[in-house]
N, C-alpha and C positions, 0 to 999 in steps of 0.2 A: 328136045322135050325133057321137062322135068321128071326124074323117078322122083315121087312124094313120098313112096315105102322105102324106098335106100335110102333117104333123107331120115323120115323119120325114125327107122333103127340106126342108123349112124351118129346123128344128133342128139338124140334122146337115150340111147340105149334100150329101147323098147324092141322087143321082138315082135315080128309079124303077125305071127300066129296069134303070140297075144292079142292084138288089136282085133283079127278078126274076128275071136274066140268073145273079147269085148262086144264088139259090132252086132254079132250073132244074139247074145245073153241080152242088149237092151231090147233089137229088132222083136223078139219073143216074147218079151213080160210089156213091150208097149202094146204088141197087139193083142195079147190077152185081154191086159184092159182095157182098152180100148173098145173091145168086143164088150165087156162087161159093162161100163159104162153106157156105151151105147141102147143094150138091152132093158137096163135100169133109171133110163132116162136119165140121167146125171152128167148135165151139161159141164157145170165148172169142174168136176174131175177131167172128163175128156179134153177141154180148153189147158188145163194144164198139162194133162199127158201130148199135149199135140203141141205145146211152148220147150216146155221143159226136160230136158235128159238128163238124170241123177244117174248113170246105172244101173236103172229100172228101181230104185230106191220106194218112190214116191207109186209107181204101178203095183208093185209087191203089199206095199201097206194095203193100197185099197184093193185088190183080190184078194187077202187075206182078212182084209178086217173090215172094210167099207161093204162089199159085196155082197157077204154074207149078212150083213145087217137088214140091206133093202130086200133081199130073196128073201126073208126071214119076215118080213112087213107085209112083202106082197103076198104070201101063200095064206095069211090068216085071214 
């Protein structure tokens, strides 16, 4: 059987920890917003957080700045 993680620190130079430490940091701001999205009905955000993994890049923007928009709509 293949080790995939001695591969990929041997090949890459990437340490483990990083990766998991990676894994962890997107697994947390996708389901942030995810949650958020959901709450706020916002379909095409959620369709992209469930496509796409920037890093949590594109979740961060909209918990930060998209979120707050629609809370901010619905309470008035």
């Amino acid at each position: 059987m293949i080790d995939y993680s001695s591969l990929l620190t041997s090949q890459l130079g990437i340490p483990l920890w990083s990766i998991i430490l990676i894994t962890v940091w997107e697994a947390v701001w996708t389901a942030i917003a995810m949650w958020k999205t959901a709450k706020n009905n916002h379909l095409v955000w959620f369709v992209v957080f469930f496509l796409v993994n920037l890093l949590a890049i594109p979740e961060i923007i909209y918990i930060f700045w998209f979120s707050k928009r629609a809370g901010s709509k619905r309470k008035r």
